[in-house]
KOLGU-354910 format. One record per residue (C-alpha): residue number from 1; residue in three letters; x, y, z. Coordinates in Angstrom, 1 decimal. Layout:
N
   pos   code       c1       c2       c3
   NUM    ALA        X        Y        Z
...
% end
This chain:
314
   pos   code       c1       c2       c3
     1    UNK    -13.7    -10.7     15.5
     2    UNK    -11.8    -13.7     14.7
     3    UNK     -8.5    -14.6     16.7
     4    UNK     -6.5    -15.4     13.4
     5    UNK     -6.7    -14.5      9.9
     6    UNK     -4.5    -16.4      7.0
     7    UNK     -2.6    -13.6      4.8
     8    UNK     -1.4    -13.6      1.5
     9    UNK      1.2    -11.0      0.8
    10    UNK      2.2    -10.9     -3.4
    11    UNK      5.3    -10.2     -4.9
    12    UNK      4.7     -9.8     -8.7
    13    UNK      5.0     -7.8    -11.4
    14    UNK      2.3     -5.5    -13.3
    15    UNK      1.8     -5.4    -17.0
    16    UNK      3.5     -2.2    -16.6
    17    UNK      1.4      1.4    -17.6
    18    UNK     -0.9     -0.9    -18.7
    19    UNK     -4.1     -0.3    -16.0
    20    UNK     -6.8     -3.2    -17.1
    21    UNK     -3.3     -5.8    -18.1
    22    UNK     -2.7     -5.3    -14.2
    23    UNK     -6.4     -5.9    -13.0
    24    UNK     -6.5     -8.8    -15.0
    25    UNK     -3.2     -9.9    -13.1
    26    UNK     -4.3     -8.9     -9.7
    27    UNK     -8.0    -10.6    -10.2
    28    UNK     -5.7    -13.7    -11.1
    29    UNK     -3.4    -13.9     -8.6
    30    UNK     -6.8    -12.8     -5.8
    31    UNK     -8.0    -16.0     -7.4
    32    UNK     -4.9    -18.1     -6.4
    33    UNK     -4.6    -16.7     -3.4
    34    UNK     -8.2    -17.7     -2.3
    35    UNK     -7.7    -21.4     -3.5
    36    UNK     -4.9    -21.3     -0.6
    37    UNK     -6.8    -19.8      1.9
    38    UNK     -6.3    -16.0      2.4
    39    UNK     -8.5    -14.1      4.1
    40    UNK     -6.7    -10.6      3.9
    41    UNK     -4.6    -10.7      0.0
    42    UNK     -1.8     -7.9      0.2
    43    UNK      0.1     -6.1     -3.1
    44    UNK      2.9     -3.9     -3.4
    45    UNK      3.2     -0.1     -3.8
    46    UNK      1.8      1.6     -6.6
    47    UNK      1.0     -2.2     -8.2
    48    UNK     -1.8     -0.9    -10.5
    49    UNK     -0.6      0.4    -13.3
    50    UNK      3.4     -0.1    -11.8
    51    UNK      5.8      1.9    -10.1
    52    UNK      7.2      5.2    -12.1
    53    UNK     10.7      4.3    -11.1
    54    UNK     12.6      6.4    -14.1
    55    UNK     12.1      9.3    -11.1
    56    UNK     15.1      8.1    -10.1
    57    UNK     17.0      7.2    -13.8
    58    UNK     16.4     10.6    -15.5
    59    UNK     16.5     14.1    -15.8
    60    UNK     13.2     15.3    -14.3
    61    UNK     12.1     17.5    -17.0
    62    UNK     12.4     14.8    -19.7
    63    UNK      9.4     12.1    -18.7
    64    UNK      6.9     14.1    -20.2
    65    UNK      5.8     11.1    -22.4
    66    UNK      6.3      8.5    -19.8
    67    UNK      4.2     10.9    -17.4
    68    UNK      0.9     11.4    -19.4
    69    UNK      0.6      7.6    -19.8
    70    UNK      0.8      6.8    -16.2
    71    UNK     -1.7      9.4    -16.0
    72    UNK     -3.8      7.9    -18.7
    73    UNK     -3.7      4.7    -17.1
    74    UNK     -3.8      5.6    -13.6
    75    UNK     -7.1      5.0    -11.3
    76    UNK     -9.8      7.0    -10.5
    77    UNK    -11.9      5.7     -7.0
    78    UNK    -14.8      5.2     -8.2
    79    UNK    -14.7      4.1    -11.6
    80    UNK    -14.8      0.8    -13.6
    81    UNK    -11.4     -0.4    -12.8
    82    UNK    -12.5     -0.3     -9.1
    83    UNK    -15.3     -1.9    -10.2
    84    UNK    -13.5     -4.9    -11.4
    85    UNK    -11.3     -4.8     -8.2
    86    UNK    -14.5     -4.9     -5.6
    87    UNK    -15.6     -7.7     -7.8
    88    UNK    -12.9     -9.8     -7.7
    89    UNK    -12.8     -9.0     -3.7
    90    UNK    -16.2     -9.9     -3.3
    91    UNK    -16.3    -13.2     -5.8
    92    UNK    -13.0    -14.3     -3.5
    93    UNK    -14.7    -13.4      0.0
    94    UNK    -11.4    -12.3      0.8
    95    UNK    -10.3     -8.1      2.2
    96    UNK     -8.1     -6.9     -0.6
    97    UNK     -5.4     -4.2     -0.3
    98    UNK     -3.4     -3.3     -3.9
    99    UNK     -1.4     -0.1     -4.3
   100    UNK     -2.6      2.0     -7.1
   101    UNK     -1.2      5.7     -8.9
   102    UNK     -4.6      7.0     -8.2
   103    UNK     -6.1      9.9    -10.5
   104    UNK     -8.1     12.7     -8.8
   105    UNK    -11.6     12.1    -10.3
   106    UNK    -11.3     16.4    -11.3
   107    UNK     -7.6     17.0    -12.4
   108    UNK     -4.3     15.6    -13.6
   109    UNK     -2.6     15.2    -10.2
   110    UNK     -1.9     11.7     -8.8
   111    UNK     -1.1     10.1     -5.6
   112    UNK      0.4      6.8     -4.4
   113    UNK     -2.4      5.1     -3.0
   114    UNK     -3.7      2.0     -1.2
   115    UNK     -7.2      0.7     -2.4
   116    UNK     -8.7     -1.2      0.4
   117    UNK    -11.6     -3.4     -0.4
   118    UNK    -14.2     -5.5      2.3
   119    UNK    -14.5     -9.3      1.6
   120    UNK    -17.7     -7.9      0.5
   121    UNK    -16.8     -5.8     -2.5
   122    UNK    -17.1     -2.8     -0.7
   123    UNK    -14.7      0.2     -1.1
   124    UNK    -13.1      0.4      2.7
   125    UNK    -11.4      3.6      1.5
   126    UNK     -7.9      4.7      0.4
   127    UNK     -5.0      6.2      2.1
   128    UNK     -3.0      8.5     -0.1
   129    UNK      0.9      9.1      0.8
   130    UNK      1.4     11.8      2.9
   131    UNK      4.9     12.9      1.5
   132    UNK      6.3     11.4     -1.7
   133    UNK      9.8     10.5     -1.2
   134    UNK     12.6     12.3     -3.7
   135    UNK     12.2     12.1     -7.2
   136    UNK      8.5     11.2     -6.5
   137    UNK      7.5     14.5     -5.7
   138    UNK      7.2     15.1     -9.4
   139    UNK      5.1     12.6    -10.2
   140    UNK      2.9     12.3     -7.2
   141    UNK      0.7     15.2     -4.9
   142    UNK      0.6     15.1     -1.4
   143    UNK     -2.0     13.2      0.7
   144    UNK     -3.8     14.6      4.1
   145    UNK     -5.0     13.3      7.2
   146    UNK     -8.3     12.7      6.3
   147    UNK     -7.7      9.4      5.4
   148    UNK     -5.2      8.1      7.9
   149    UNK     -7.1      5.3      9.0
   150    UNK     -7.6      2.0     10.3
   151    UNK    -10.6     -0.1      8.6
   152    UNK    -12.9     -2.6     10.3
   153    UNK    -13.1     -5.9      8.5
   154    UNK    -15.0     -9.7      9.2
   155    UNK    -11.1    -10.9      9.7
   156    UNK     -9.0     -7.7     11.4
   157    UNK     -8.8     -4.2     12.0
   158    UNK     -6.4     -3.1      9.3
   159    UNK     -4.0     -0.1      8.0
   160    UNK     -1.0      0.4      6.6
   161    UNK      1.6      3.4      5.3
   162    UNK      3.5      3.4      1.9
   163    UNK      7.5      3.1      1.6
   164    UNK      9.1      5.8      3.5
   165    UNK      5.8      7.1      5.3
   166    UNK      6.8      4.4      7.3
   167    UNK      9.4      6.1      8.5
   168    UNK      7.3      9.0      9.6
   169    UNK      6.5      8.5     13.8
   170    UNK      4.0     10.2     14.3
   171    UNK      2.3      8.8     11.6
   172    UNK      2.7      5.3     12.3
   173    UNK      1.6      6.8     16.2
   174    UNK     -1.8      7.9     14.6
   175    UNK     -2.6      4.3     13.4
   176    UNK     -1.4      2.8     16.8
   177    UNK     -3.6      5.3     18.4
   178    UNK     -6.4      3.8     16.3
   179    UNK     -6.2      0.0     17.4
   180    UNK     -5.1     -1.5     14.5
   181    UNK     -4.5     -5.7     14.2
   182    UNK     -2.8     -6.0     10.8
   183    UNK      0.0     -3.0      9.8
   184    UNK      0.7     -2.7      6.1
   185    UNK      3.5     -1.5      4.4
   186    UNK      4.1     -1.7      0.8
   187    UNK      6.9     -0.4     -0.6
   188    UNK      9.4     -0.2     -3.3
   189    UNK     12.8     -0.5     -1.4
   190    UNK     14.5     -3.7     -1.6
   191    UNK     17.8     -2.8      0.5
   192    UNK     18.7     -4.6      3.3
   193    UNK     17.6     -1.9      5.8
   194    UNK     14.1     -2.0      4.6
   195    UNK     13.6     -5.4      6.6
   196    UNK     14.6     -4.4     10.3
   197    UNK     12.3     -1.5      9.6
   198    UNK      9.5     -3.7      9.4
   199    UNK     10.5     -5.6     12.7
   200    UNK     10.8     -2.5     14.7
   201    UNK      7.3     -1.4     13.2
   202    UNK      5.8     -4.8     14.2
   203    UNK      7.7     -4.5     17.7
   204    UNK      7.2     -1.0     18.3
   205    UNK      3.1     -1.3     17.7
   206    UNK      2.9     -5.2     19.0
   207    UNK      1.0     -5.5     15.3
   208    UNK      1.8     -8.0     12.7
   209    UNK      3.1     -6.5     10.2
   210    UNK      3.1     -7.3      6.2
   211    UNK      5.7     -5.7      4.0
   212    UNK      5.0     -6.0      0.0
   213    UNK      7.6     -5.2     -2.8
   214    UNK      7.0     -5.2     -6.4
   215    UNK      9.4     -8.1     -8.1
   216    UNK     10.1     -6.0    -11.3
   217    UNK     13.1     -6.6    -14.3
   218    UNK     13.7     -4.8    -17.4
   219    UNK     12.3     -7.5    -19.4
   220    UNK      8.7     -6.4    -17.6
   221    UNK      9.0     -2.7    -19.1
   222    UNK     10.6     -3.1    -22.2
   223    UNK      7.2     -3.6    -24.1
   224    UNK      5.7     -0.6    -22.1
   225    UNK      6.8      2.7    -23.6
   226    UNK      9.2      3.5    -26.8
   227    UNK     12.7      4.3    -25.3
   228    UNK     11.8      2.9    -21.6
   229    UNK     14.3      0.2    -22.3
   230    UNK     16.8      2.8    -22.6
   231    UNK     16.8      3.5    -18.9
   232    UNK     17.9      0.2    -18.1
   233    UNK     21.0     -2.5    -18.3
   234    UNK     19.0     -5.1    -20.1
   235    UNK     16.2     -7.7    -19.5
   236    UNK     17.6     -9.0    -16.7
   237    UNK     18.0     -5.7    -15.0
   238    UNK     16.5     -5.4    -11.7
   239    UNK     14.3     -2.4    -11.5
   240    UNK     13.0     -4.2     -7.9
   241    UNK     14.6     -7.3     -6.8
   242    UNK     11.4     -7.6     -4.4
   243    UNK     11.6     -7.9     -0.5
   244    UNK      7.8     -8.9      0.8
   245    UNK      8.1    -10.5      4.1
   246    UNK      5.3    -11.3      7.3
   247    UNK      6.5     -9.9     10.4
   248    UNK      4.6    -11.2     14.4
   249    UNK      4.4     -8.6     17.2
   250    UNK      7.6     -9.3     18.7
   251    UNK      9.5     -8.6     15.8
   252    UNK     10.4    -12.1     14.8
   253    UNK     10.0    -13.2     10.7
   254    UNK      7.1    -15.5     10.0
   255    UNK      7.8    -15.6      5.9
   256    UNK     10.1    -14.3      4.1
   257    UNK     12.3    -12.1      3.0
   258    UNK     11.2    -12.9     -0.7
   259    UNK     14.1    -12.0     -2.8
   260    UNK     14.8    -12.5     -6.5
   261    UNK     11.9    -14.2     -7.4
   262    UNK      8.0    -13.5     -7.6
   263    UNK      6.0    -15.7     -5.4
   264    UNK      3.1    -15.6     -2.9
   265    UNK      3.8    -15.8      1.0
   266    UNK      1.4    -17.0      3.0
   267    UNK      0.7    -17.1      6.9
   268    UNK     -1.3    -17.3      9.7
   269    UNK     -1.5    -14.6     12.3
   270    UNK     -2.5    -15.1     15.5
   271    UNK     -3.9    -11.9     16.7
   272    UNK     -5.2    -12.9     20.1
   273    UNK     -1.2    -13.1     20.8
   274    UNK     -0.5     -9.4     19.5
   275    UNK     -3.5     -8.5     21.5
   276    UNK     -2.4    -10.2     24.4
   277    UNK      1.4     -9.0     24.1
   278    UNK      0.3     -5.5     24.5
   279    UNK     -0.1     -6.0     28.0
   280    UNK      3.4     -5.2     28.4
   281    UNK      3.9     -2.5     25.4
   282    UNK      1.0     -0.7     24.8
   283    UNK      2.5      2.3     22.4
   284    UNK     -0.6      4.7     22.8
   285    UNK     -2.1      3.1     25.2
   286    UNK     -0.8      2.3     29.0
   287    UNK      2.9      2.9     28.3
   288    UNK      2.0      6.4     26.4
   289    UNK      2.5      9.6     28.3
   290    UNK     -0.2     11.9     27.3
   291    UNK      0.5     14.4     30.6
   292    UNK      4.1     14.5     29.0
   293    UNK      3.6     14.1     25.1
   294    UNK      0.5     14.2     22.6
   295    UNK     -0.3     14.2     19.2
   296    UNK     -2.8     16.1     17.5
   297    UNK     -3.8     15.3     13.9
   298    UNK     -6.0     17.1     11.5
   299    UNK     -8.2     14.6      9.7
   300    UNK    -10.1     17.5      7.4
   301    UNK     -9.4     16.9      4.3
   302    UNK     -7.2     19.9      2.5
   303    UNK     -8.8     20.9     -1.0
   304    UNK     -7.3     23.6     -2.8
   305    UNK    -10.6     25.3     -3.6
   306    UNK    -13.9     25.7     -1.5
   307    UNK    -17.0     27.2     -2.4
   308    UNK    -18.3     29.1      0.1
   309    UNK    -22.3     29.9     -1.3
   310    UNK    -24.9     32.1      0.6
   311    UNK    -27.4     30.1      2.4
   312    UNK    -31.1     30.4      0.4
   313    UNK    -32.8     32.7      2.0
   314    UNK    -36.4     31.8      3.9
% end
């Protein structure tokens, strides 16, 4: 495995509800990235079809309309949006990671996702947020352990947790615990907190660490949905203000923050360092304490109905 990889992390806005506008947006931008270099080409939290932030401006039981077209337009993995997406990874010889309001290929429920693709089109897998923060919880389910992992890839082992998830130790211990070069962390805050978070993360696992936000104004929704415009102060309304920034193993900022503005960061990581800085902090590893503390987590995936069926008989 390579001892550096050059990262692209995106701060943009989606053609909001609108699922194949997006793609075409994040194929572009996949595109410009490459021309520059990137290996590893980051988005923000729930990019694809855009983040259902009136769970925060109205009264719950009112979104009805704005609901069933995020659900039209949300993702099912597989299907012919991924398609396009593994396409685009694979023309661009380049690991792709783009948050996505995923659809369960059987019912109406959807989850905040991550969509990791291989430089070579391949679906890596997805990692579905364990606990939807506030407001989301009526709009997205609840993910399990059974995808709480770390993916190989040509340029890094990589993994990453969505928003507030981050916040969740243990679950930021069970990628840790899993060897991980390159930490992810999408999100949707934009406050000035959000940014030490991803220091300590990137100090805490001696990881490089690479936090996306959506860059998202009113002017960006306004077409999307009759009465959307409503929620907001105007075009120039920031719905996210953005806050993407590229974080080294000791905590220290290599790009970034990214405020006010859509843009691209770029950087190189050198992960023989992170590697070689874990010789003093090791957080599941040397300087853990299994005798003292351990965790335990169930990867089974938890469906709601199981089919148990008599075994044919001989």
């Amino acid at each position: 495995m390579p001892d550096s990889i050059r990262v692209a992390a995106v701060q943009a806005a989606p053609v909001y509800l609108d699922r194949d506008g997006t793609i075409d947006r994040v194929i572009s931008l996949i595109e410009e990235t490459v021309a520059h270099g990137a290996q590893l080409v980051v988005f923000g939290e729930a990019f694809v079809p855009g983040y259902p932030d009136w769970a925060w401006r109205t009264n719950p039981w009112h979104d009805g309309r704005w609901f069933a077209r995020l659900r039209d337009q949300a993702v099912v993995v597989p299907s012919d949006a991924t398609e396009r997406l593994s396409e685009a990874a694979r023309a661009a010889g380049a690991v792709v990671a783009v948050g996505i309001n995923e659809r369960d290929l059987h019912g109406s429920t959807l989850y905040n996702s991550i969509l990791y693709l291989g430089e070579d089109g391949s679906v890596l897998g997805t990692h579905r947020k364990l606990m939807p923060t506030g407001g989301e919880r009526l709009v997205w389910g609840f993910g399990d352990g059974s995808d709480l992992d770390v993916h190989d890839t040509r340029f890094a082992r990589v993994g990453g947790l969505i928003c507030w998830e981050n916040y969740m130790p243990l679950a930021r211990a069970a990628l840790y615990g899993q060897g991980l070069d390159v930490y992810l962390a999408p999100t949707w805050d934009n406050s000035d907190v959000w940014i030490p978070t991803l220091r300590h993360i990137a100090r805490e696992g001696r990881v490089h660490v690479i936090g996306v936000t959506p860059c998202q104004r009113g002017s960006d929704v306004r077409e999307a949905f009759a009465g959307l415009d409503a929620l907001y102060g105007g075009d120039d309304d920031w719905l996210s203000r953005g806050n993407t920034a590229i974080v080294g193993p000791d905590g220290d900022l290599i790009a970034g923050p990214l405020v006010g503005a859509s843009g691209i960061l770029y950087a190189d990581l050198d992960l023989a360092r992170a590697r070689r800085d874990r010789r003093m902090f090791d957080p599941t590893g040397h300087y853990a304490r299994p005798d003292v503390f351990r965790l335990t987590v169930d990867a089974r995936p938890k469906r709601p109905v199981t089919f148990l069926r008599d075994e044919p008989s001989h």
